[in-house]
C-alpha positions in Angstrom: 25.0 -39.9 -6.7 21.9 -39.7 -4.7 18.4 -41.0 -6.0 17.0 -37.4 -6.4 19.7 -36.1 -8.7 19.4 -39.4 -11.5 17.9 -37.4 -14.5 14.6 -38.2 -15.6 15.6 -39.5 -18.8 16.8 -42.7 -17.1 14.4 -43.4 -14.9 11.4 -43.3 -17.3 10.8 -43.5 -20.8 12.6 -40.8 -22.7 9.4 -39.3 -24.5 8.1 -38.9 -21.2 10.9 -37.4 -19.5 11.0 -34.8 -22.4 7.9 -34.1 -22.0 7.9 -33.4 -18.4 10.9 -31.4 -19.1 9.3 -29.4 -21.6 6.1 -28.6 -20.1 7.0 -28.5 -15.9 10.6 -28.3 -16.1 11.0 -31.3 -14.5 14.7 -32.9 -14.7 15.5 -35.0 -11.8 13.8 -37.9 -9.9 13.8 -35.3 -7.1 12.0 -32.8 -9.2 9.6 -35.5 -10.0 9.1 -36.6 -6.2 8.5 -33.0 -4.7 6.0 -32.4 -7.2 3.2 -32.7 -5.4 -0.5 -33.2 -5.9 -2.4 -29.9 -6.1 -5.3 -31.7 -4.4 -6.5 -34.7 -3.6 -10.6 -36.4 -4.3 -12.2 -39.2 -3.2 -13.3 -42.0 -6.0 -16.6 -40.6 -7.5 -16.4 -36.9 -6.0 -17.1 -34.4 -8.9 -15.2 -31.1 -8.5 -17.6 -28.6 -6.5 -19.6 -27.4 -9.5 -19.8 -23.8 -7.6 -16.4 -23.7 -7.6 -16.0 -24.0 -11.8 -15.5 -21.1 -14.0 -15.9 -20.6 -18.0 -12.5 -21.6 -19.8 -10.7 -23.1 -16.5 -8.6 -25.9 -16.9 -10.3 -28.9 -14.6 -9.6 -32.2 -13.6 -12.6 -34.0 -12.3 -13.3 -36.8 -11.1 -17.0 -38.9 -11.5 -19.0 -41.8 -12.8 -20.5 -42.3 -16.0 -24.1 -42.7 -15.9 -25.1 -42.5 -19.3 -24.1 -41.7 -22.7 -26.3 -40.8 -25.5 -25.5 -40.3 -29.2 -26.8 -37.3 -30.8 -27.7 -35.8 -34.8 -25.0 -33.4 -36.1 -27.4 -30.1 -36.6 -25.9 -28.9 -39.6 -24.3 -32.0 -41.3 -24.5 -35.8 -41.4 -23.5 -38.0 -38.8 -23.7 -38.0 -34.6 -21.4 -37.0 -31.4 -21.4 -38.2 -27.9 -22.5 -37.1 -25.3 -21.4 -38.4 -22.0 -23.1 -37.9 -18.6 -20.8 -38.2 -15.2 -21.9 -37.8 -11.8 -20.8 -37.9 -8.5 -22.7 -39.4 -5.2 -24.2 -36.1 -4.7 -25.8 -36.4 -8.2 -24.2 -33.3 -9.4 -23.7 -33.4 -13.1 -21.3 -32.6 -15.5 -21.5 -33.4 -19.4 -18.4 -34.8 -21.6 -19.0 -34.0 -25.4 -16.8 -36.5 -28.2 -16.6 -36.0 -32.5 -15.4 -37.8 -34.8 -13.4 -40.5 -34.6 -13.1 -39.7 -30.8 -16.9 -40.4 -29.9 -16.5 -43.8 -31.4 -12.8 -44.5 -29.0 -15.2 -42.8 -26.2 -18.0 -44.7 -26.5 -15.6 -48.1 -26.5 -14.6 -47.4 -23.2 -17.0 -44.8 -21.5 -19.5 -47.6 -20.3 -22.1 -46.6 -17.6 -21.0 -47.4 -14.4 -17.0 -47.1 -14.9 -15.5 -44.4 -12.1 -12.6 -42.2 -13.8 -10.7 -38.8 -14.0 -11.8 -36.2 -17.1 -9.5 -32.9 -17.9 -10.2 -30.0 -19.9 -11.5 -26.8 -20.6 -14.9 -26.0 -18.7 -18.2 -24.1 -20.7 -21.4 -23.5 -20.5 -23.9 -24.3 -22.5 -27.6 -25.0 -23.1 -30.5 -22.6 -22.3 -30.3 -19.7 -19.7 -33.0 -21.0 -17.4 -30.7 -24.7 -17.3 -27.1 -24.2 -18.1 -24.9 -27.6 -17.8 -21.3 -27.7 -17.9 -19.1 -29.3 -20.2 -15.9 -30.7 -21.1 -15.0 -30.8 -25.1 -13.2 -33.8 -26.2 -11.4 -34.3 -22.4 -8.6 -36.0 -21.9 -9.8 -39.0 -19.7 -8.1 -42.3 -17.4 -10.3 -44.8 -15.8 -9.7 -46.6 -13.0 -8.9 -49.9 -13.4 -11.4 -52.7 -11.7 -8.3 -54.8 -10.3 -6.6 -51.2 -9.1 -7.4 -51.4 -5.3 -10.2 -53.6 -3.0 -14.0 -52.0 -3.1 -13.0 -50.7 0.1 -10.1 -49.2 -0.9 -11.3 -48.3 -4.2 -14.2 -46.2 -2.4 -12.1 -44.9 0.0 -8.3 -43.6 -1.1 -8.0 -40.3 -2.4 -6.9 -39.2 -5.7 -4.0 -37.3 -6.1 -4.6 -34.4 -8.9 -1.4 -32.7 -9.8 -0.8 -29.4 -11.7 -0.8 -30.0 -14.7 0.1 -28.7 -18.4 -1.0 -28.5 -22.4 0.1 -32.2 -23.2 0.8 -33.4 -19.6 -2.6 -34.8 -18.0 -2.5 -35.1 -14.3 -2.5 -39.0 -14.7 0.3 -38.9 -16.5 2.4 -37.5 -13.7 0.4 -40.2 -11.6 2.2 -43.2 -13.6 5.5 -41.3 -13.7 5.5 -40.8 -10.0 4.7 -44.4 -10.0 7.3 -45.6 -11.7 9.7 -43.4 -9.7 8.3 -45.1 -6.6 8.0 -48.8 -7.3 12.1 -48.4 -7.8 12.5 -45.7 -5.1 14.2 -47.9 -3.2 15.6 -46.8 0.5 16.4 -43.0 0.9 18.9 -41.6 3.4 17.1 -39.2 5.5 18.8 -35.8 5.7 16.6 -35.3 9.3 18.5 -36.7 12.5 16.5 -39.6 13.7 16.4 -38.2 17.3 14.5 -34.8 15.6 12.2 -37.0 13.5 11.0 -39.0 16.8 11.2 -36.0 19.3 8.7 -33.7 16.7 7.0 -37.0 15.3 8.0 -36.6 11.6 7.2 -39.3 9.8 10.9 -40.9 7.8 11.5 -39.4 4.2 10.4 -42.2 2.4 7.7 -42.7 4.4 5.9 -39.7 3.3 6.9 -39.5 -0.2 5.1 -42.7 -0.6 2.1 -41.2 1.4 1.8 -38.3 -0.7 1.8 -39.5 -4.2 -0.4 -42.7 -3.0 -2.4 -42.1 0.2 -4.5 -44.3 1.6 -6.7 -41.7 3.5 -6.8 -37.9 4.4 -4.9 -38.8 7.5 -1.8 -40.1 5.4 -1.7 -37.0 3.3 -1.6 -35.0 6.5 0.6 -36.8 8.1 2.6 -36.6 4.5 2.5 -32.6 4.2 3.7 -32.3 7.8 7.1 -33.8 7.5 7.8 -32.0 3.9 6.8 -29.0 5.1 9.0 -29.0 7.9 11.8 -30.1 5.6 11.4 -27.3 3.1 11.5 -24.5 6.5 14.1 -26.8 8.1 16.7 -26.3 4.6 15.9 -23.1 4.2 16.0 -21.9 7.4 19.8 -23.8 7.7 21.4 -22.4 4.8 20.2 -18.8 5.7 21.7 -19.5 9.6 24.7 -20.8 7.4 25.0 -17.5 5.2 24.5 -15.3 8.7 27.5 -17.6 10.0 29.9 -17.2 6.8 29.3 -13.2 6.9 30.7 -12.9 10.2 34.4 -15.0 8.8 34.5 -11.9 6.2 36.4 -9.0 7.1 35.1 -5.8 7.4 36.3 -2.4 8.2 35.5 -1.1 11.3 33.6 2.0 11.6 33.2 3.3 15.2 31.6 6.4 16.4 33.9 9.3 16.0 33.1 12.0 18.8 33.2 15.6 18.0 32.6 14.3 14.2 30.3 15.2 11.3 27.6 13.1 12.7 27.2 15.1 15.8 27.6 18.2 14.4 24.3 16.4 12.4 22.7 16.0 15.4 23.0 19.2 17.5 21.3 20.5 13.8 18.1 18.8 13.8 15.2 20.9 13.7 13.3 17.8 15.9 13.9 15.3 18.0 14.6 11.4 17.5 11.9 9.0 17.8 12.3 6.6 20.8 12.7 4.0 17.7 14.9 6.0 15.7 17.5 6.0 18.5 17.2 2.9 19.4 17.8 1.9 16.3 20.5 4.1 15.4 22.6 2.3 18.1 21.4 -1.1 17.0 23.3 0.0 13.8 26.4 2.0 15.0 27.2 -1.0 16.9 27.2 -2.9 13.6 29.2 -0.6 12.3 32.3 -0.6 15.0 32.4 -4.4 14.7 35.2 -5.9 12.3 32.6 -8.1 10.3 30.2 -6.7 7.7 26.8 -5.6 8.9 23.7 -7.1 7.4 20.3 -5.8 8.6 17.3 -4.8 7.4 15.6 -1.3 8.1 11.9 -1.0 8.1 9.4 0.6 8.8 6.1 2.1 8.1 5.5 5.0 5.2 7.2 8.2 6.5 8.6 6.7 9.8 12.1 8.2 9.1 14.4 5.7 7.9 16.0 8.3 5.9 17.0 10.0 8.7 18.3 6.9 10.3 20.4 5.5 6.8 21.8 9.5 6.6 23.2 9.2 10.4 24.6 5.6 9.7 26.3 7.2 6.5 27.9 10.1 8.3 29.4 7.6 11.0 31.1 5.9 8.4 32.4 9.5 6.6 33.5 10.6 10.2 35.5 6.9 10.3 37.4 7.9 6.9 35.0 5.9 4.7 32.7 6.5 2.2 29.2 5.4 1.7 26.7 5.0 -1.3 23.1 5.0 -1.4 21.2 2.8 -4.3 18.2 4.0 -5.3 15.7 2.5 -8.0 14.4 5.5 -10.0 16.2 9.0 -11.1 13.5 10.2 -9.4 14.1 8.9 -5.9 17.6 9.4 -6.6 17.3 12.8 -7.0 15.1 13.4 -4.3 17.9 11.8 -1.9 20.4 14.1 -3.0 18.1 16.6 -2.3 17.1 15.9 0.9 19.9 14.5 2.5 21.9 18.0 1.1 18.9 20.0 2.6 19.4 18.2 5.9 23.1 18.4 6.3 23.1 22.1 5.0 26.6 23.5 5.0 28.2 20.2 6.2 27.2 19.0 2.5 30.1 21.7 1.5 33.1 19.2 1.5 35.6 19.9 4.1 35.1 24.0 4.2 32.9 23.2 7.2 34.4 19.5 8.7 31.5 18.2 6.6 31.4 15.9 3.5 30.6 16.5 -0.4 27.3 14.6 -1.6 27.7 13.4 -5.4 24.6 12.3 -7.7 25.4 9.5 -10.2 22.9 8.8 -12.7 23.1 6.9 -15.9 21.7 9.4 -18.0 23.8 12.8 -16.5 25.6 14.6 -18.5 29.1 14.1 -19.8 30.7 16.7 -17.8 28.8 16.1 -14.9 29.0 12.6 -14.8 32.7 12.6 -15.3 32.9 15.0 -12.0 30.8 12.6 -9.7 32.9 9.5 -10.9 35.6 11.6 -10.0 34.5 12.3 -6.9 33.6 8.9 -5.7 37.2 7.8 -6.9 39.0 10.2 -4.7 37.4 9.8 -1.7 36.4 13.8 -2.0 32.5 12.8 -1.5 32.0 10.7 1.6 28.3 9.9 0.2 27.3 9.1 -3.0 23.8 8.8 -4.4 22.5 6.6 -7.6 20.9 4.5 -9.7 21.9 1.7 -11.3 24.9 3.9 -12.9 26.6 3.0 -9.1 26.6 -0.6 -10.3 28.7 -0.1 -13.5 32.3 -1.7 -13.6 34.1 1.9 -14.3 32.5 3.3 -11.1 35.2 3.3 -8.4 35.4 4.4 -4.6 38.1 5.4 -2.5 37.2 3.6 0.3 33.5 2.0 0.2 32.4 1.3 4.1 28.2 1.2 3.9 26.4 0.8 1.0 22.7 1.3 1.9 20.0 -0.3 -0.4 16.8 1.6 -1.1 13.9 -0.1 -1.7 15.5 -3.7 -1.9 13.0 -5.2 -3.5 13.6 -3.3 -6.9 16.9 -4.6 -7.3 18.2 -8.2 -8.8 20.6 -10.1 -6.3 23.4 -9.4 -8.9 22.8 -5.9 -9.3 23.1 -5.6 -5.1 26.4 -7.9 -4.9 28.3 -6.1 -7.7 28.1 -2.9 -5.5 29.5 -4.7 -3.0 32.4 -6.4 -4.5 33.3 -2.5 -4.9 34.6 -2.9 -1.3 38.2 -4.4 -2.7 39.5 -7.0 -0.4 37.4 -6.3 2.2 32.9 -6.0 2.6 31.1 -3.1 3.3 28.9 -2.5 5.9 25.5 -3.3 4.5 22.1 -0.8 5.2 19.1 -2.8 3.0 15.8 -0.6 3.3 12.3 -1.3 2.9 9.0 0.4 3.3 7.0 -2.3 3.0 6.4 -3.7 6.3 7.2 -7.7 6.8 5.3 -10.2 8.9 7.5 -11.1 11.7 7.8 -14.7 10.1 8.0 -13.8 6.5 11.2 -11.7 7.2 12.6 -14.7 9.2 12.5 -16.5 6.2 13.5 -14.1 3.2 15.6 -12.1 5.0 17.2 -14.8 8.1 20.7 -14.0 7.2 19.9 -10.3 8.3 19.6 -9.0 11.6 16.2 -6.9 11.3 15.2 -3.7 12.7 12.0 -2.0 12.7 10.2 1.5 12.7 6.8 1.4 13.8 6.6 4.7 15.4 5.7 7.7 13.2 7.3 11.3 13.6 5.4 13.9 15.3 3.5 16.0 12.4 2.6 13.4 10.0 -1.3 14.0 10.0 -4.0 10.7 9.7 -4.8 9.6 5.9 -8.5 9.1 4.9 -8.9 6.2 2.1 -11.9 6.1 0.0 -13.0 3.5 -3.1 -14.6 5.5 -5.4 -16.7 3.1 -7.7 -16.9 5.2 -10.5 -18.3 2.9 -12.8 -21.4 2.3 -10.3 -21.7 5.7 -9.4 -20.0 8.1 -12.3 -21.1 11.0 -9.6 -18.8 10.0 -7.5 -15.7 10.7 -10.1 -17.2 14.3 -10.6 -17.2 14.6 -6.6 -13.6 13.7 -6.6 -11.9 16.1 -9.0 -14.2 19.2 -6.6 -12.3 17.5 -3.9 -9.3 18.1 -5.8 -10.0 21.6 -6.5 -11.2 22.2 -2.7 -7.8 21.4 -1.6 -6.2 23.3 -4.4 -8.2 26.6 -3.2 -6.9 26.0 0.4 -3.5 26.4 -1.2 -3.0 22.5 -1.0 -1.5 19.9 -3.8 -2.4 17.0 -5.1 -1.2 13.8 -6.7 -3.2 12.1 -9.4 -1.0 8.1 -10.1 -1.9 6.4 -13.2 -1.0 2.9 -14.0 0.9 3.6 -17.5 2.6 6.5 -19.4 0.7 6.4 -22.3 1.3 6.9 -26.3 5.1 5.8 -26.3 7.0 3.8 -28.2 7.6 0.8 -25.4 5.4 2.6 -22.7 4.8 -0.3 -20.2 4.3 1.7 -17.4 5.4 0.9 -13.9 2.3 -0.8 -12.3 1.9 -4.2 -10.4 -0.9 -5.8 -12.9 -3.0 -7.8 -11.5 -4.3 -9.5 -14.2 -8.2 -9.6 -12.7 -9.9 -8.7 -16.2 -9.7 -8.1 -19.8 -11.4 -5.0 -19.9 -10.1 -1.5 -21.6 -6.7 -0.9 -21.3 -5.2 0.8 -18.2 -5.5 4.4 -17.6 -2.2 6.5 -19.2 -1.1 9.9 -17.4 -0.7 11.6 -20.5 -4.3 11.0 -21.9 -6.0 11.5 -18.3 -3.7 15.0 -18.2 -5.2 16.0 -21.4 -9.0 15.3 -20.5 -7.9 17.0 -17.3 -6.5 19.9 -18.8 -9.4 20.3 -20.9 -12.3 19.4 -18.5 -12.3 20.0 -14.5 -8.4 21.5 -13.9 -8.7 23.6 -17.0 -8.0 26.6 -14.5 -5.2 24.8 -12.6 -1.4 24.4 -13.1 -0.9 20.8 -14.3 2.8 19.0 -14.6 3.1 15.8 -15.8 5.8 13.6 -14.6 6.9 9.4 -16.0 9.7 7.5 -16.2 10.2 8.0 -19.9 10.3 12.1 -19.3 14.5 13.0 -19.9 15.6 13.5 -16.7 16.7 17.1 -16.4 12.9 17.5 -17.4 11.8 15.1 -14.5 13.8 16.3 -11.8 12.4 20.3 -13.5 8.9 18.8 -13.1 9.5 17.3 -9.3 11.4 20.7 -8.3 8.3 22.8 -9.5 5.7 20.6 -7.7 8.3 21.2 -4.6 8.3 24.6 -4.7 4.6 24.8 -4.8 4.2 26.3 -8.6 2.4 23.4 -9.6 -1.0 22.3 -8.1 -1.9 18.9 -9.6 0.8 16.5 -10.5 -0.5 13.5 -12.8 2.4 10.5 -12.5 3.1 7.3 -12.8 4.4 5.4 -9.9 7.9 6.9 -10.0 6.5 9.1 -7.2 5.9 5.8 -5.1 8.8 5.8 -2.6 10.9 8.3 -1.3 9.2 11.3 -2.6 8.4 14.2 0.1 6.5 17.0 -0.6 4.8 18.1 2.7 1.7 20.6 1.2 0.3 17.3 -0.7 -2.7 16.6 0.8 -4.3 14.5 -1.7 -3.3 11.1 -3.7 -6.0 10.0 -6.5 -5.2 6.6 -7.5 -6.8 6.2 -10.4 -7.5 2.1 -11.9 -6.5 1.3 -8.5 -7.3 -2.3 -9.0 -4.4 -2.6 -11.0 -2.0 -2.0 -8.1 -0.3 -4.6 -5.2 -1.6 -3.8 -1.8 1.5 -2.6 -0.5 1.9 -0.6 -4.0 -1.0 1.5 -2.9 -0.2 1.4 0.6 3.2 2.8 -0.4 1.5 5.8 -2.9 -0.9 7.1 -0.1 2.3 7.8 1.8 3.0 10.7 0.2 0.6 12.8 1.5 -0.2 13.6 4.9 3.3 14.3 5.7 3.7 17.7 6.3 1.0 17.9 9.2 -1.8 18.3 6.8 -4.5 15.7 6.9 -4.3 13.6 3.8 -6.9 12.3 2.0 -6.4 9.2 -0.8 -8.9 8.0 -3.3 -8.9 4.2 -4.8 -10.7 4.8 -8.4 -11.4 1.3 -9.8 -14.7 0.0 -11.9 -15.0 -2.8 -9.9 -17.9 -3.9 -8.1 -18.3 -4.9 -4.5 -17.8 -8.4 -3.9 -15.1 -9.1 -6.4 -11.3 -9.9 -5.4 -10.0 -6.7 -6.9 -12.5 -4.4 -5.0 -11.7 -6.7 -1.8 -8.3 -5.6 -2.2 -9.3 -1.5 -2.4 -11.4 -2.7 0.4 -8.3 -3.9 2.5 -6.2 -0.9 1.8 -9.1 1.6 2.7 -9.8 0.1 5.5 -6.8 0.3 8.1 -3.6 2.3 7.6 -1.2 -0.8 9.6 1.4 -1.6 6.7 2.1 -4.7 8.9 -1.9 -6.0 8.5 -2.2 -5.2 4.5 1.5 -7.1 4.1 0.0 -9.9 5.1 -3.0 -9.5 2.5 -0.8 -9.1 0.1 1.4 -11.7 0.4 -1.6 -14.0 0.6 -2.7 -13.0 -2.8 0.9 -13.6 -4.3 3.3 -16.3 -5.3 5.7 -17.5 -2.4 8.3 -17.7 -5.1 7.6 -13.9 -5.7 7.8 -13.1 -1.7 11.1 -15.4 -1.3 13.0 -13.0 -4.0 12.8 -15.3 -6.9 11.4 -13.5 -9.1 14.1 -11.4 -8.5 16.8 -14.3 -10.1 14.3 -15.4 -12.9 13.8 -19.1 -11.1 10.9 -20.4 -9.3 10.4 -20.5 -5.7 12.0 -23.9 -4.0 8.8 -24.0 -1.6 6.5 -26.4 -2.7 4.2 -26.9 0.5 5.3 -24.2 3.0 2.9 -21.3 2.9 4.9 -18.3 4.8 1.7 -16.8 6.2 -0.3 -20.0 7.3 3.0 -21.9 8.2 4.5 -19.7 11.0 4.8 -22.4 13.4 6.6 -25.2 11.2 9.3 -21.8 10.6 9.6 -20.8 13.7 10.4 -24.5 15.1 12.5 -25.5 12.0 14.6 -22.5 12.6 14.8 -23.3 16.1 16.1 -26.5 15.7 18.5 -26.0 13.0 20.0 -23.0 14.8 20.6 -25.8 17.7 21.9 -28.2 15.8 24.1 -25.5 13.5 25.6 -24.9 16.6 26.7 -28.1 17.7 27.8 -29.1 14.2 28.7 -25.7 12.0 30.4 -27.5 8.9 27.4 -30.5 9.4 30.0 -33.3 9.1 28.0 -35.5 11.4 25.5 -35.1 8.9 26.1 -36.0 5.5 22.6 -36.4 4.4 21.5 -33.1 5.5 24.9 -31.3 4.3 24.1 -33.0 0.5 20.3 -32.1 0.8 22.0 -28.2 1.6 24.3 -28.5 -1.1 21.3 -29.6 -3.6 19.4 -26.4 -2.3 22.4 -23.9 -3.0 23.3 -25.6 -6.3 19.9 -24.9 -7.6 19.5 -21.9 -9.5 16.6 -21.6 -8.1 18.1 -20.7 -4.8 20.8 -18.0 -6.4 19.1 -15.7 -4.2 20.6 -16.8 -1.1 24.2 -16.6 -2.3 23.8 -12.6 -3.1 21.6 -11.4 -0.5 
């Protein structure tokens, strides 16, 4: 057994072991070691007192200059308090009681250099407010630790930390980890290591936990950086290899077919991207080894269109093909539009077309008994659904393409138990996303999947205007927007007003991002702003009212009447985020904007503006300017390049979240590697593992490196990569 995978509970004491357990999830000695320090400060240096806020958890670092011991106010008997500096002579002020002023006081002598943790406040008059820790948890440095020199000069690692776990804690458990390290095999090639000068594994362990400058910490991050894109970057190249040893049905282009009677249909023409792309996949499709690739592409660049004529090459091959979608909503509004666009080739074979079966969870008995009927026997070549799709009973004649919608919304399992439905052989595999990826983002998440993208917009789809309307600041400014509403309404427009929950209902959670940037009121609901509405401004105007909660013959009644233009204002959740095309909306009023992801909101502007009209979206928030959640309104507003506010957004999120694991319930394996900031370490680990993958596919030159892969894909924390 390696170092890394000996359990914690025999390498340190077993109360601290549980602890670390308990409060980090800590296990192994390998868990321990790639723990790294959040930060690093010199001896002396006091956290950046600008850079403190009310009730954070801090660690810093200082010397005590002086303590004094004060009068209780309102009872007998003194406290502590405890002055620390740092060479700057910025101050920070450590408050003991009780029998902890009196351990404080034994050891807190003026001139002794340590580390203090705890909750920051304020206190003391307006004009001179001083911060101050409350009983902190404290560790001084010991005289004999290190030389003056050294003692002036190595940094201090500061680790994340917990309730019960103090950052020095994990500093004397790392310790003890490393004073019996011992050597490591290094699961890098030697000749790699010297021709990108890497430092060896053991190496910069040891120079991460217990630098002795900035330079070794540098030096340090480099080589575990590289390691984390270099696993990850060979078990995806690994997954790409093992797809192509499955079989797969082929699916070529069928001449004379469904597809081209499609085609000679179209009421426009292909984009230069959209054809390009369609062969990219057809190709795919004739080959006799599952596709995997990823569609994207901007808000309303047609990827429908391109998954539809995907679909119908694999109906014209004798297969069938399903489409997942994650709301009843979108569902229906693929079965709708996909039936629209074939017209009478959606008739069955009365025309040489192909039946199109809906498969929701909450249909009706008879009706759902007909579509699993359907899908059994082969009589509809596409199906379209929800989650229902992924349900054991559901069976398919011959499944050849299932096409993902939106792939974020679904859990790894949910996406392989549709394709198990294959039988012996895989399907063909379409994943879609309308949230554009950074070139080296989708390398990473998605590098088992050959990726295609739609940059280039239709013909007809009109510019959007984006607006912040700080309505707190400037309550006029509301008022202004519900006349713009009305404006648009009298020119025999629509308009889309999203809130971020339903409202009064049992469980209502809504279907936001939340942010979590305040504590303020709670969230706007659609069904109280659609009273006031009702009431107030619109009182005049025909209102629907559409959420996730609504049944959905109801929904799909609401969404049908907004198509048809017998509704003018439709007040929603985001279940009208993706998917959703109603070509007379011209405006979207986002209203607590703030609460939404960037590429939430970038996603609900898109549906308007797409019927030629120009659209026009409004970002409601009560934010002020200058504050992270207005910067974000600010981002969206300003540019309409889903490529540019990805990147925003993914800076502002977990890299756990972006690498899918969220999506398995685990946390990210990424310790150092930042996607966005990183995209040179990616782009040469990939580079080299695809080279060395290809001199040695099963690794068996490399034993270190094959058990370091092995220790990546055991982890539940990497589930994600065995269901993608």
């Amino acid at each position: 057994m390696s170092r890394f995978d000996e359990p914690l509970t025999k390498a340190l004491d077993p109360k601290t072991a549980k602890l670390l357990h308990a409060v980090l999830g800590l296990e192994t000695v390998g868990d321990l070691l790639r723990h790294y320090p959040r930060r690093y400060a010199e001896r002396g240096e006091l956290t950046a007192l600008d850079a403190l806020e009310v009730d954070e958890h801090v660690t810093v670092v200082g010397e005590v200059s002086r303590l004094m011991r004060k009068p209780m106010r309102n009872r007998g008997g003194t406290w502590l308090e405890v002055e620390v500096v740092d060479a700057a002579r910025n101050k920070i002020y450590l408050s003991f009681f009780g029998k902890g002023s009196h351990v404080a006081e034994s050891r807190l002598k003026p001139g002794r250099r340590g580390m203090f943790a705890g909750k920051v406040g304020l206190f003391g008059s307006r004009s001179h407010p001083r911060w101050q820790l409350s009983h902190p948890e404290f560790e001084l440095f010991e005289d004999g630790e290190a030389s003056a020199e050294e003692f002036a000069s190595a940094p201090v690692p500061i680790y994340p930390a917990g309730k019960d776990v103090t950052p020095w804690a994990i500093r004397r458990a790392v310790g003890v980890v490393l004073d019996t390290l011992g050597p490591l095999d290094d699961p890098l090639p030697a000749d790699l290591r010297s021709r990108l000068g890497l430092s060896g594994l053991g190496d910069a362990l040891v120079a991460v936990h217990r630098p002795k400058d900035l330079a070794d910490v540098r030096r340090a991050r480099e080589r575990l950086k590289f390691d984390e894109a270099f696993l990850l970057q060979s078990a995806l190249l690994q997954r790409r290899r093992a797809a192509t040893a499955w079989p797969a049905m082929p699916r070529p282009r069928r001449s004379g077919g469904i597809l081209a009677a499609f085609d000679e249909r179209l009421p426009f023409s292909l984009t230069e991207g959209q054809a390009l792309v369609g062969e990219e996949i057809a190709a795919d499709l004739a080959l006799e080894h599952p596709m995997h690739r990823l569609l994207q592409g901007e808000v309303g660049a047609g990827k429908t269109v391109v998954a539809l004529r995907a679909m119908l090459q694999v109906v014209d091959a004798g297969g069938q093909a399903a489409l997942l979608a994650p709301t009843e909503v979108l569902a229906q509004q693929h079965h709708r539009s996909i039936t629209a666009m074939l017209g009478d080739l959606a008739q069955g074979g009365m025309f040489g077309g192909t039946a199109v079966t809906l498969l929701t969870g909450s249909m009706g008995a008879a009706a759902r008994r007909a579509a699993l009927l359907d899908a059994a026997s082969g009589t509809a070549g596409i199906v379209v659904g929800t989650h229902a799709l992924l349900q054991e009973h559901v069976q398919f004649a011959d499944l050849g393409l299932v096409v993902v919608d939106e792939q974020h919304r679904f859990g790894v399992e949910q996406r392989d138990a549709l394709r198990e439905k294959a039988g012996g052989k895989r399907p063909h595999v379409l994943v879609m996303t309308a949230t554009p990826i950074p070139r080296t983002v989708a390398m990473t998440v998605f590098g088992d999947l050959e990726v295609s993208t739609l940059s280039q917009l239709p013909s007809g789809r009109a510019p959007i205007t984006t607006h912040v309307v700080p309505a707190a600041e400037k309550p006029h400014y509301l008022e202004r927007t519900w006349q713009r509403v009305r404006e648009e309404v009298e020119l025999g427009r629509q308009a889309y007003i999203v809130c971020p929950r339903i409202g009064d209902l049992e469980g209502d959670e809504g279907d936001m991002e939340p942010q979590g940037d305040d504590e303020r009121r709670p969230p706007l609901a659609v069904l109280d702003v659609a009273e006031l509405l009702r009431e107030g401004p619109f009182h005049d105007l025909r209102l629907g009212v559409l959420h996730g909660k609504l049944p959905p013959e109801e929904k799909d009644a609401v969404m049908r009447s907004f198509t048809r233009g017998e509704l003018d204002v439709l007040v929603a959740t985001t279940v009208i985020e993706v998917g959703v095309d109603v070509p007379n909306s011209s405006v979207m009023i986002i209203m607590d904007a703030d609460r939404f992801g960037v590429s939430q909101l970038h996603q609900l502007r898109g549906r308007v503006g797409r019927g030629g009209l120009p659209g026009l979206c409004l970002l409601v928030s009560d934010f002020p300017e200058g504050t992270p959640a207005r910067a974000r309104l600010d981002a969206v507003a300003a540019t309409l390049d889903g490529f540019e506010l990805s990147r925003v957004d993914l800076e502002q999120r977990r890299e756990g979240d972006v690498l899918g694991a969220a999506q398995s319930g685990k946390r990210s394996s990424l310790k150092l590697l930042q996607l966005l900031r990183d995209e040179d370490v990616i782009a040469s680990a990939r580079q080299e593992a695809a080279a060395l993958l290809a001199g040695d596919p099963e690794l068996a030159h490399h034993p270190g490196l094959r058990a370091e892969l092995d220790r990546l894909l055991a982890d539940e924390r990497a589930e994600y990569l065995e269901k993608t």
